[in-house]
VOBA-1610 file (N, C-alpha, C; in pm, whole numbers, padded with zeros to 5 digits, always signed):
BEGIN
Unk-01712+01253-01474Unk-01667+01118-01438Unk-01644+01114-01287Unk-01717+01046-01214Unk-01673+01033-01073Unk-01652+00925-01020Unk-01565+00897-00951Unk-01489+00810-00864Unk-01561+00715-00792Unk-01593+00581-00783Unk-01651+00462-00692Unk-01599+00483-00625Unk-01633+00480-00509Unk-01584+00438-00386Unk-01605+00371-00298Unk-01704+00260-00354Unk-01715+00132-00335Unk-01605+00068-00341Unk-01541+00065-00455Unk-01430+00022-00532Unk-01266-00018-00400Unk-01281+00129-00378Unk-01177+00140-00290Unk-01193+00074-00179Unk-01377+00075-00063Unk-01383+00054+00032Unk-01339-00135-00028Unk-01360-00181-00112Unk-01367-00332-00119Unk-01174-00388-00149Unk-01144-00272-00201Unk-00978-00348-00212Unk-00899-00276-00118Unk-00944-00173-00057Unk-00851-00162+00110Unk-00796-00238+00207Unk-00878-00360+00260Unk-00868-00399+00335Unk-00797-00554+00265Unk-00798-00539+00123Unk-00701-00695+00092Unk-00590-00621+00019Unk-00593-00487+00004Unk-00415-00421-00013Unk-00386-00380+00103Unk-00426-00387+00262Unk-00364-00362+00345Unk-00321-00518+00417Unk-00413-00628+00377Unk-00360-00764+00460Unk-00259-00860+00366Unk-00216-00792+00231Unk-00141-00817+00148Unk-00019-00740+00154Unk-00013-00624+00233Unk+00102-00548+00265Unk+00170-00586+00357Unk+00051-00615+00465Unk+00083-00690+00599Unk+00216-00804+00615Unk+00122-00869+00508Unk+00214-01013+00422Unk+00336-00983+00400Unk+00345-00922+00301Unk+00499-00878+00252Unk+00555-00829+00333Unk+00514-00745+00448Unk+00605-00650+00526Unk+00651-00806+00634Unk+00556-00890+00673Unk+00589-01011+00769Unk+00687-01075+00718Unk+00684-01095+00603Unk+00700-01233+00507Unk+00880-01180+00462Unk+00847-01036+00427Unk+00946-00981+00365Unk+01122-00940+00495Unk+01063-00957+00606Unk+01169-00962+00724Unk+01192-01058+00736Unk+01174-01180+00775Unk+01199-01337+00756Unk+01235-01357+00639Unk+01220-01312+00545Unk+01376-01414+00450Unk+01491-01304+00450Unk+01513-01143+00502Unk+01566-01036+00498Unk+01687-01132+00595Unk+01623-01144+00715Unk+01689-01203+00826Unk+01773-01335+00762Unk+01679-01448+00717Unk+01752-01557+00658Unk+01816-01537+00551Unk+01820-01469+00456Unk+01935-01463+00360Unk+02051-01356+00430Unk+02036-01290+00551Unk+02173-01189+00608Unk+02272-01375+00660Unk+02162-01426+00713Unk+02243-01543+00792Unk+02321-01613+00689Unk+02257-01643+00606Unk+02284-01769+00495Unk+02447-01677+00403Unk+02432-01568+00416Unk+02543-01502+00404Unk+02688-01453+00476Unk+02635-01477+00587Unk+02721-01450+00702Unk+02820-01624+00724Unk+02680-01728+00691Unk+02802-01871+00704Unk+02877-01895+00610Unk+02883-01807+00501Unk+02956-01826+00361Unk+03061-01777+00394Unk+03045-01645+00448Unk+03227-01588+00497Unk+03283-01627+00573
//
């Protein structure tokens, strides 16, 4: 049984601009929910 690696070359580059995402995406609400917490106290 051997391994495509087609496979991989084709979902690399949309699990790395989907990581991208989350890692962008995922500091901006990190930041806005510290704030949205901070005006509560």
């Amino acid at each position: 049984m051997d391994f495509d690696f087609r496979l991989l070359i084709v979902l690399l580059p949309i699990l790395a601009a989907g990581g991208w995402a989350v890692f962008n995406i995922g500091a901006i609400a990190i930041r806005q929910l510290q704030n949205f917490l901070n005006k509560e106290a």
